[in-house]
N, C-alpha and C positions, 0 to 999 in steps of 0.2 A: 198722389197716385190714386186715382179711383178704383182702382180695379187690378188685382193679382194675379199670378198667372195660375192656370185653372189644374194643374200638376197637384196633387195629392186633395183636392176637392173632394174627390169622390170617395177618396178612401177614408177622409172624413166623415162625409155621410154615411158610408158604412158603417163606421165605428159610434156613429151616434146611436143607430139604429141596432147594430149588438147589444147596446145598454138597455136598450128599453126606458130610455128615463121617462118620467112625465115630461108633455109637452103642451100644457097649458099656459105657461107663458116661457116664452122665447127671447133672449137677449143676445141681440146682436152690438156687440162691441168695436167699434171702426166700420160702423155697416157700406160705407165706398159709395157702388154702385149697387147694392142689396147681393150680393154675390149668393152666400149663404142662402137668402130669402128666397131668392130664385133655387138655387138648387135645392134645398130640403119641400119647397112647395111643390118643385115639378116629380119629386121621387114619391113624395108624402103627403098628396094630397090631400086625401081622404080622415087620415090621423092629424093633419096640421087645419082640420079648415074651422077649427075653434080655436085653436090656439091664437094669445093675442101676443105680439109681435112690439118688440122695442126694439127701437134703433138708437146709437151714442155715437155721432160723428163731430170733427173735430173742426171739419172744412164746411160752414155755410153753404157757400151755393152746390155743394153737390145734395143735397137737399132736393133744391129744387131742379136742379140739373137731369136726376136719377128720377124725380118723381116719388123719392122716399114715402112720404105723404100716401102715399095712394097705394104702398107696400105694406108699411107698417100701421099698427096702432096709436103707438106714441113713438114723437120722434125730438133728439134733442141734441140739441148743440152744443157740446162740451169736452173738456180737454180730459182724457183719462191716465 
């Protein structure tokens, strides 16, 4: 399943963004189709465009399917 249904998304970014954490590096875990990536970069521009960006997916070719690569900084193929 590449991709989840987009229902409490945002109320996750909300909730990242009440935290205030640092955001100089970013791990996304099951990153799919970059769901996360996409959403925190199109709210977060501006605060996210240093930050460097991992991706841990489980499925190879969504990889190259999604364009990972060209999302993230590092990207890597493994079971979590």
């Amino acid at each position: 399943m590449p991709h989840s249904r987009w229902a409490n998304k945002k109320v996750i970014a909300k909730w990242i963004d009440k935290l205030q954490l640092p955001r100089e590096r970013i791990l996304d875990l099951g990153a799919g189709m970059g769901t996360y990536h996409i959403l925190l970069t199109d709210k977060y521009t501006t605060a996210l465009k240093d930050s460097h960006w991992i991706a841990v997916e489980v499925w190879e070719p969504y990889i190259e399917e999604f364009k990972l690569h060209e999302m993230y900084d590092e990207v890597y193929v493994e079971d979590i």
